[in-house]
N, C-alpha and C positions, 0 to 999 in steps of 0.2 A: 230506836229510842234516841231523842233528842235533846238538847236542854239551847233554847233563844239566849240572845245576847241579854234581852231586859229581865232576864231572872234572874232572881237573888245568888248570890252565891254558894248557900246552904244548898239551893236546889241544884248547884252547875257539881257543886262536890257527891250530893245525895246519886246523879244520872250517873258519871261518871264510876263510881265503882258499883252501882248497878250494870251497865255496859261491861264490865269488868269481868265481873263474876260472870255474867248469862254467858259472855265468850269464850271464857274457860270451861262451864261448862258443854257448849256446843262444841269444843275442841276436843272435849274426852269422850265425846262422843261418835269422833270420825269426822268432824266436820270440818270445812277450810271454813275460816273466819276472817272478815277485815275491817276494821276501824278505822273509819274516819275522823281527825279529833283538827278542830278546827276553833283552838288555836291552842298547842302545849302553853303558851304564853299566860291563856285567857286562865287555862287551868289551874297554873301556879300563883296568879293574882286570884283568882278565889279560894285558892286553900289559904292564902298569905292572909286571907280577913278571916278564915275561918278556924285556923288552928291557932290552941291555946301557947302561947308567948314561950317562946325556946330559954330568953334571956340574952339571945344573941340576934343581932340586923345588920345582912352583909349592906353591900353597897344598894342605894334605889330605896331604903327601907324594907327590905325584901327579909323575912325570918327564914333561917334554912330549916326549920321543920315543913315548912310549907313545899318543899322540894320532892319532899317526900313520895307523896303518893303519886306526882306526877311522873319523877322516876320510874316508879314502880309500875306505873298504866304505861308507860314506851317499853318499857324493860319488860315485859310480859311476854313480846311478842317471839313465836317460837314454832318450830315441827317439831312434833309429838313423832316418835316411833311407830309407837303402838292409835296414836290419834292423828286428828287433823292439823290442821296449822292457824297461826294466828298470825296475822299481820297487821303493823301497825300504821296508819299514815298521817301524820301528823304535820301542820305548819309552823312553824314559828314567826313571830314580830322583827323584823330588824330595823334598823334604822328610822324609831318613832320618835327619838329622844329623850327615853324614857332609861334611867338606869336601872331600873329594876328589868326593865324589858333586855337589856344588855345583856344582866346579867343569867336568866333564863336563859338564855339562847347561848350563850359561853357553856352552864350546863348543859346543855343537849348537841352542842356543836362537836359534828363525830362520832357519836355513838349509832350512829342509825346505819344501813346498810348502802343508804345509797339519797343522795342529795338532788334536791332540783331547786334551782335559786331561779326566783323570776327576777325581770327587770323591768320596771316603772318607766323608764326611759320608751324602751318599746311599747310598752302598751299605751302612753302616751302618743307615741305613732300609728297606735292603731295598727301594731305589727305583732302576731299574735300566730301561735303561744311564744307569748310574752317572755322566755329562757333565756337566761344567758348558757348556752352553750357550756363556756370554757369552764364555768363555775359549778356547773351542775353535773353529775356522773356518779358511777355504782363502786362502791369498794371490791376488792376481787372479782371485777369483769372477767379476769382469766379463765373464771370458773364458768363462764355464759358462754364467751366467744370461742371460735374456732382461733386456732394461730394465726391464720390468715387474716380475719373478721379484725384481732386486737393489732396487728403490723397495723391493719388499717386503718383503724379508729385511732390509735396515735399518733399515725402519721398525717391523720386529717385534724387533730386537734393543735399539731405542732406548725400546719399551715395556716390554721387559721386565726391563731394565739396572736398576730402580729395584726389583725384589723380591728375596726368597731365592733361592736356586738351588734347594732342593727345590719352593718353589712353583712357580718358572719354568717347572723341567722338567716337573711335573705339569699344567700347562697345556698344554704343549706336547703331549703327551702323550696328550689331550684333544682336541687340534684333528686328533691325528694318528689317531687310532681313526675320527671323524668323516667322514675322505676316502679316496678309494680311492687317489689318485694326487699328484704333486705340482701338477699342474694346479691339481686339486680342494683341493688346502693352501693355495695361493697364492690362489686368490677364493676362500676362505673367511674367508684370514688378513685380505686385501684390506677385506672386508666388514665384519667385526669392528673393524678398525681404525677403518673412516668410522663406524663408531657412536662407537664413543669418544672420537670429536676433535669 
């Protein structure tokens, strides 16, 4: 289920908690689920035309009832016990000019489990995927990595925290042609690192 950019707004709010609902249901039913929502932004500028007037307009002209339901479609996302799971992936706008777009993105900044920020700069170089690295990463990695795996993904974040981001990533990038696995990334990264200290 989809809803285009040139549809009305009625229609982007009508798909969107149709997607909602079919995925809660799919969920109760054992099923993994995942949501691509492209863009949480686009979302709350059509509930923002589409719901009736709160009486209040934060900054942007933005009504916070219109927050609402977009909340509620990130915040959905969940493992059931007894069912499947629902996962949510959503983008957000940054840096359009736009204060209402600011202000979206201020709400959703942080609540999610895990962030990847791309960078225009790269992609403008035609250096791709386009991540800034330093900027991008998962809340409680603890929870993922081996002890070993997190020494080293910190101590490879704390190396590389002091260059560009097209360098970074083209290192990176580099180490990652080099291995088959992530095994093989980790003593590689490992090794690399005791040389340079």
């Amino acid at each position: 289920i989809y809803s285009t950019f040139d549809e009305l707004p009625e229609h982007h709010k009508r798909v969107s908690e149709m997607v909602l609902e079919r995925a809660k249901r799919l969920v109760e039913h054992k099923k993994d689920v995942v949501i691509l929502l492209d863009s949480i932004t686009r979302l709350a500028r059509a509930y923002n035309l589409t719901v009736p007037p709160s009486g209040r307009t934060l900054t942007g002209g933005l009504d916070p009832a219109a927050l609402h339901m977009p909340k509620k479609f990130f915040g959905a996302a969940r493992n059931m016990r007894e069912g499947g799971s629902l996962t949510v992936l959503a983008t957000a706008l940054v840096e359009t000019g736009s204060k209402m777009d600011d202000v979206v993105f201020e709400e959703f900044k942080g609540t999610g489990n895990m962030e990847l920020v791309l960078d225009r700069k790269l992609s403008e170089k035609r250096i791709f995927p386009a991540i800034d690295i330093l900027k991008s990463g998962t809340r409680r990695d603890d929870l993922l990595l081996t002890p070993v795996e997190k020494d080293t993904v910190d101590a490879l974040r704390r190396e590389l925290s002091g260059g560009r981001s097209d360098e970074t990533l083209d290192e990176m990038l580099k180490l990652f042609i080099k291995t088959k696995n992530n095994e093989e990334f980790i003593d590689l990264v490992r090794k690399s690192l005791l040389k340079t200290s």
